[in-house]
N, CA, C and O of each residue as an XYZ file, in Angstrom:
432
protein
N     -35.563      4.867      9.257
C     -35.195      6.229      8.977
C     -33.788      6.263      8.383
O     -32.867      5.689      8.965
N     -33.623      6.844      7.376
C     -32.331      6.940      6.818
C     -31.790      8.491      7.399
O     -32.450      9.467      7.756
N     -30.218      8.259      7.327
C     -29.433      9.108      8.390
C     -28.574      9.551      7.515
O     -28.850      9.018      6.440
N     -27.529     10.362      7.395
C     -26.847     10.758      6.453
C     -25.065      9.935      6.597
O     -24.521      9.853      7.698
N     -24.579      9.554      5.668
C     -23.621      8.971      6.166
C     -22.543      9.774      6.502
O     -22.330     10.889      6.026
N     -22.020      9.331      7.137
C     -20.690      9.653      7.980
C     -19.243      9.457      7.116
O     -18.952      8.623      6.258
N     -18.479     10.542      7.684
C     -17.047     10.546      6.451
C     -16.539      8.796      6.784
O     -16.461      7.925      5.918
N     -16.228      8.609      8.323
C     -15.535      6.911      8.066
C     -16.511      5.991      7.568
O     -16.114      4.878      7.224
N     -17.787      6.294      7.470
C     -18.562      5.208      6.186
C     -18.039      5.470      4.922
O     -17.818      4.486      4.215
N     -17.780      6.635      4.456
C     -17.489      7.350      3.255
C     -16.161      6.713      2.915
O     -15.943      6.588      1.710
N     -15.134      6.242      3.842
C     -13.864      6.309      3.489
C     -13.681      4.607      3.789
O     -12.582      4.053      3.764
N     -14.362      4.237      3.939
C     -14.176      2.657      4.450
C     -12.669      2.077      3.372
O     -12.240      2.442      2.278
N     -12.180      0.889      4.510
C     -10.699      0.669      3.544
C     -10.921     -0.597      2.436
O     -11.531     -1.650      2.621
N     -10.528     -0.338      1.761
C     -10.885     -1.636      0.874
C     -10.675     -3.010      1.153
O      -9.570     -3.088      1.690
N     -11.029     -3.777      1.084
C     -10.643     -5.367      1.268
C      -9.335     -5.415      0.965
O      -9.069     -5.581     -0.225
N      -8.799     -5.353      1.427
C      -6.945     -6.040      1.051
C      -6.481     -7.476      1.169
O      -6.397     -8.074      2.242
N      -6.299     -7.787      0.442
C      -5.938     -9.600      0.204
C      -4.538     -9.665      1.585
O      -3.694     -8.797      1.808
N      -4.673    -10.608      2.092
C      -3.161    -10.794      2.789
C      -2.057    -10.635      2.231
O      -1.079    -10.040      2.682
N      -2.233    -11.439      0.699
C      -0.746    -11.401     -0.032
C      -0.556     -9.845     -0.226
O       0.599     -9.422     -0.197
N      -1.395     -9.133     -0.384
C      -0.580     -7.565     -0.514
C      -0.347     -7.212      0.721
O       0.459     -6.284      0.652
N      -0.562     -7.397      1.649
C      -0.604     -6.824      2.950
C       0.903     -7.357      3.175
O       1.843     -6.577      3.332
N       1.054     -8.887      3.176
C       1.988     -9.173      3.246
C       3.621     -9.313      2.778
O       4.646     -9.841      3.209
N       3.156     -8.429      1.517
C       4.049     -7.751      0.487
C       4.299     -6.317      1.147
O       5.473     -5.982      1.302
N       3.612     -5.729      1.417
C       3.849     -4.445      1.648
C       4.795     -4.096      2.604
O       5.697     -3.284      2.397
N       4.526     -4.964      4.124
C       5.399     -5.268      5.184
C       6.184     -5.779      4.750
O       7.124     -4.989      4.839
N       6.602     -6.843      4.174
C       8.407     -7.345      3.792
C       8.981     -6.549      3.300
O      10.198     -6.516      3.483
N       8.152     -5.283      2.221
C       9.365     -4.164      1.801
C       9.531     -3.234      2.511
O      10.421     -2.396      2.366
N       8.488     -3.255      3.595
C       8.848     -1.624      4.333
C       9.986     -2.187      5.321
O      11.095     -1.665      5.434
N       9.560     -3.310      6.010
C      11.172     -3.936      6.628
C      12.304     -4.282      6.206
O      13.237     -4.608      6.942
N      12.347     -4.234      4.536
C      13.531     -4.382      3.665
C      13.969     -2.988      3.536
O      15.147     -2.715      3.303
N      13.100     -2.138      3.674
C      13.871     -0.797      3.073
C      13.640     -0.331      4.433
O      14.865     -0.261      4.532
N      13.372     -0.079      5.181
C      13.455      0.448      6.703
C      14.905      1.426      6.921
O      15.931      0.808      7.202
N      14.954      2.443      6.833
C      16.288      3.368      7.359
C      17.124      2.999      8.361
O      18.318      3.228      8.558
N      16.152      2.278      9.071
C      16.793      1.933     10.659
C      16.271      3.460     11.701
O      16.528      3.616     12.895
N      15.737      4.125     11.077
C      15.023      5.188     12.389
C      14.122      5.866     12.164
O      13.665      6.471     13.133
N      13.485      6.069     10.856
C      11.907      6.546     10.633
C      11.249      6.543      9.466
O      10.158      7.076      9.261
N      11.943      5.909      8.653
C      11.034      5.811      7.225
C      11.751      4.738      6.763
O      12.813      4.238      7.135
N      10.617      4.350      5.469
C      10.779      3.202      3.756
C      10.133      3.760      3.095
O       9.150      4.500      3.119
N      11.143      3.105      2.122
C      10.612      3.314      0.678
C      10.201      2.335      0.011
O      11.030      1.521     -0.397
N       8.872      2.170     -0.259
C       8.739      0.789     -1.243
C       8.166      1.523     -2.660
O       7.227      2.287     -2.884
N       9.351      0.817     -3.613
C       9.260      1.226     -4.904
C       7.865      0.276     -5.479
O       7.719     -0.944     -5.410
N       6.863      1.390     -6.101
C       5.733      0.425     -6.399
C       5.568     -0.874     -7.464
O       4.675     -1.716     -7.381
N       6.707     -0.841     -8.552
C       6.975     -2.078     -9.206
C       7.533     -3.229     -8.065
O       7.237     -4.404     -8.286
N       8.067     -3.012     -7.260
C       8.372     -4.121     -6.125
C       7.672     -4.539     -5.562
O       7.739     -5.752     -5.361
N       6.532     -3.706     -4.953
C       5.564     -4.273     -4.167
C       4.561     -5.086     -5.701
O       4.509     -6.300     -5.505
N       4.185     -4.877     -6.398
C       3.433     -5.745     -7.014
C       3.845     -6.823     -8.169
O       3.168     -7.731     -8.650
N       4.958     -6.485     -8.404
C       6.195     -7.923     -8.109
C       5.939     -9.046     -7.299
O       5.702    -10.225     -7.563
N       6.046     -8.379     -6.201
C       6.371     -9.266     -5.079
C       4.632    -10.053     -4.406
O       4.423    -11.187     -3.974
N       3.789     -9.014     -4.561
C       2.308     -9.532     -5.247
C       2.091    -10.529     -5.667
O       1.723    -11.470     -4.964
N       2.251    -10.594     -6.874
C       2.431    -11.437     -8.005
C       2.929    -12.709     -7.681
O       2.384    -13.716     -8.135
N       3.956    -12.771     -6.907
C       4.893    -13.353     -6.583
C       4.336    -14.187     -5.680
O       4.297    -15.400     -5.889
N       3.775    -13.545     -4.416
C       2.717    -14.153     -3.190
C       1.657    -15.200     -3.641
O       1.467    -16.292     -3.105
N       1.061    -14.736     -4.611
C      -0.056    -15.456     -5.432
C       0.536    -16.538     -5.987
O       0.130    -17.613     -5.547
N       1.545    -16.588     -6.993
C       1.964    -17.544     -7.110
C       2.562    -18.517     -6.422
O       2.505    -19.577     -7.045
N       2.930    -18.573     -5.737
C       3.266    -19.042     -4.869
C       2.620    -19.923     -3.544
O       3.210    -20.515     -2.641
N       1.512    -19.796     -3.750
C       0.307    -20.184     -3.169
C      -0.281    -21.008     -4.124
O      -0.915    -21.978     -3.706
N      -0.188    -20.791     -5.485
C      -1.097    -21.470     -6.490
C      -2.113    -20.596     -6.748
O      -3.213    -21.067     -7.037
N      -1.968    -19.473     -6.703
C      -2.917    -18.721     -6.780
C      -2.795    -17.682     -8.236
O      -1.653    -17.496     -8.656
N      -3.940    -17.032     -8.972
C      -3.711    -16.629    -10.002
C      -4.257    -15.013     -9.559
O      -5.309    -14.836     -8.945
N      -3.387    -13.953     -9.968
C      -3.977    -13.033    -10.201
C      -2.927    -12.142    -11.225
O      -1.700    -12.240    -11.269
N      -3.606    -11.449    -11.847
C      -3.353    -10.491    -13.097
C      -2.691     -9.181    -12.557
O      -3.229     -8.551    -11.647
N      -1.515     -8.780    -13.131
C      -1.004     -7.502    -12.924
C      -2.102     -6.137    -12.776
O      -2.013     -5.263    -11.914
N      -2.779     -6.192    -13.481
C      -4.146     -5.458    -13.765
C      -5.106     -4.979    -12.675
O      -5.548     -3.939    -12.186
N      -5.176     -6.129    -12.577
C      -6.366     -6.643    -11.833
C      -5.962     -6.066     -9.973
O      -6.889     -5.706     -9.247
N      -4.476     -6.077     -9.459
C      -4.035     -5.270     -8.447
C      -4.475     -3.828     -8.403
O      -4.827     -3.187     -7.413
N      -4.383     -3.399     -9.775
C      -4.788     -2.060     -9.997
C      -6.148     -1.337     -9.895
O      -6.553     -0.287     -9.397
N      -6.603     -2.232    -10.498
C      -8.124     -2.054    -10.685
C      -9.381     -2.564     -9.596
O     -10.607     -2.491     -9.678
N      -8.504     -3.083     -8.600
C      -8.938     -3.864     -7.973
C      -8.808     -2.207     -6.484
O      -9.703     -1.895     -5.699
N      -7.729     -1.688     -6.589
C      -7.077     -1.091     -5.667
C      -6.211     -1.125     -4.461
O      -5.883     -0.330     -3.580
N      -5.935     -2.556     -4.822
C      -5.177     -3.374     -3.642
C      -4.088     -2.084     -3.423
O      -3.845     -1.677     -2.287
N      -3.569     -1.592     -4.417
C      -2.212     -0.533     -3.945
C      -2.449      0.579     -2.909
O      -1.593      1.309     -2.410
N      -4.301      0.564     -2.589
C      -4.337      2.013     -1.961
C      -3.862      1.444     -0.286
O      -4.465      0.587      0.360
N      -3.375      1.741     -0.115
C      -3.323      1.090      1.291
C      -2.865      2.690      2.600
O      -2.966      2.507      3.813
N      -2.627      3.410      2.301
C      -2.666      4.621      2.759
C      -3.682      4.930      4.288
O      -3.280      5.254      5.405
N      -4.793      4.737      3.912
C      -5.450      4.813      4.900
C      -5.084      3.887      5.820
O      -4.838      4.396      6.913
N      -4.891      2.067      5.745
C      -4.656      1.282      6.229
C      -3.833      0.985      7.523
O      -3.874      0.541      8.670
N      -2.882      1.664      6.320
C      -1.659      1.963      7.441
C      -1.148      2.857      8.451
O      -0.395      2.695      9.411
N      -1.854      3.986      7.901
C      -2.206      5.545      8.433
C      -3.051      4.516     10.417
O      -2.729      4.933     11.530
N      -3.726      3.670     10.269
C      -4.456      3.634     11.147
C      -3.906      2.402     11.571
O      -4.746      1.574     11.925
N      -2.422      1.972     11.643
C      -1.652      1.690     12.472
C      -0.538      2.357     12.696
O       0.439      1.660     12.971
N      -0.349      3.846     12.651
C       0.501      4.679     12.677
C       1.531      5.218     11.827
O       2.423      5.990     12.180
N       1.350      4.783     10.767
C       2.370      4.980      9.436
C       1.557      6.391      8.933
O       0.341      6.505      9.089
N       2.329      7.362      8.359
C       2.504      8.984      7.538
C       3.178      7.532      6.486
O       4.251      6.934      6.564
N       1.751      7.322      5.353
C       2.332      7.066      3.747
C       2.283      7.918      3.407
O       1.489      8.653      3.994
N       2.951      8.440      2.380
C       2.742      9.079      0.820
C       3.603      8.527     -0.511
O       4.727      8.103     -0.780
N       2.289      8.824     -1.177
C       2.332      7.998     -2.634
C       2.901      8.934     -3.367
O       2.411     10.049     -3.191
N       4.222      8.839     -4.532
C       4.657      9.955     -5.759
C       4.170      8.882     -6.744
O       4.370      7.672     -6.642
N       3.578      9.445     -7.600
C       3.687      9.008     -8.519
C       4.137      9.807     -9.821
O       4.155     11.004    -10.110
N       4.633      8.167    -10.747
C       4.753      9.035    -11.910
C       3.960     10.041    -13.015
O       2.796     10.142    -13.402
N       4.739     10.461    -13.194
C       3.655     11.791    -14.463
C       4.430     12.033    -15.766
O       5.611     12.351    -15.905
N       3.513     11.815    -16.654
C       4.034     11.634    -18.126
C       5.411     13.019    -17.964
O       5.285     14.195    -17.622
N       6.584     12.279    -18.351
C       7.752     13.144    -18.560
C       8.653     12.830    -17.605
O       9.828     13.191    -17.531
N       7.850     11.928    -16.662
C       9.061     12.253    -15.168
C       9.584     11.209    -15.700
O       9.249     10.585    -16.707
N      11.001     10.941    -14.469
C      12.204      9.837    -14.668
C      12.175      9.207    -13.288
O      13.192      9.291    -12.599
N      10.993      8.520    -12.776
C      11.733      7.986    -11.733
C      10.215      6.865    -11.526
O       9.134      7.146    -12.043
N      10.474      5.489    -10.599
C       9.681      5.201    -10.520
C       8.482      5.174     -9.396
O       8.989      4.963     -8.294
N       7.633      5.260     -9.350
C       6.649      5.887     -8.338
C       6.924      5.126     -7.103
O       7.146      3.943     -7.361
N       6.984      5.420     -5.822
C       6.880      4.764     -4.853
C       6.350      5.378     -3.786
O       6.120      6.587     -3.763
N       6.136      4.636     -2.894
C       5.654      4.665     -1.486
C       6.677      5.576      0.077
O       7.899      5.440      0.040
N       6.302      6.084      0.815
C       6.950      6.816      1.621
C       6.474      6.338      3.023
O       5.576      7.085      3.411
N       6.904      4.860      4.370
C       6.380      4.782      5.065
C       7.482      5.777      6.220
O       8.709      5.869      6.242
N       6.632      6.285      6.919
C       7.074      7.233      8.131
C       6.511      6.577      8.943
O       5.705      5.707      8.613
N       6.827      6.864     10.252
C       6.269      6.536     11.989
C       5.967      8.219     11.868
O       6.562      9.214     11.452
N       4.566      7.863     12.549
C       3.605      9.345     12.987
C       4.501      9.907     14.017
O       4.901      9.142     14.894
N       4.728     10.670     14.021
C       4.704     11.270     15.400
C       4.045     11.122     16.681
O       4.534     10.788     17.760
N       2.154     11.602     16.204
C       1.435     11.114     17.325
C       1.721      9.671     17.904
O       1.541      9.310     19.067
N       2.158      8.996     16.952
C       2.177      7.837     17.625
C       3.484      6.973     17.655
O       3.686      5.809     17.311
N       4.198      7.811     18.114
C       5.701      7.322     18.886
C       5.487      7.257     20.513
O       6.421      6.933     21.246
């Protein structure tokens, strides 16, 4: 019998490679305020991507992070207690898009 799916089937998180995972955490502890938020600028984190892979011997394409969706990580983190939000850029703006990690509230 088929059942109707459910929103957390609907929203499942994407496969995330370690090296982004593990990129993501070195910048939120590099930029850390010291009492409730980071900022990880999104050319850094996939820099530093890039960087992981190589470094391993491993090959992957600037692109291919993108398309792949390794950057969404929002939910991810959301469900170890991080409030992300993503700015991004928009044709005209001046700044470069980044990441916003907060500590939840609920979960202080």
């Amino acid at each position: 019998m088929i059942i109707p799916i459910t929103p957390k089937e609907c929203c499942k998180i994407i496969d995330i490679p370690e090296n982004v995972i593990k990129a993501f955490n070195k910048l939120i502890q590099k930029n850390w305020n010291g009492r409730s938020y980071a900022v990880v600028k999104q050319h850094d984190v996939v820099n530093l991507i890039l960087s992981n892979y190589a470094s391993e011997g491993l090959k992957i394409k600037r692109q291919e992070i993108f398309d792949k969706g390794y950057l969404d990580v929002e939910t991810l983190y959301w469900n170890y207690g991080w409030e992300v939000k993503y700015e991004k850029q928009c044709i005209g703006d001046n700044f470069d898009s980044y990441y916003t990690f907060a500590k939840r509230p609920d979960k202080e």
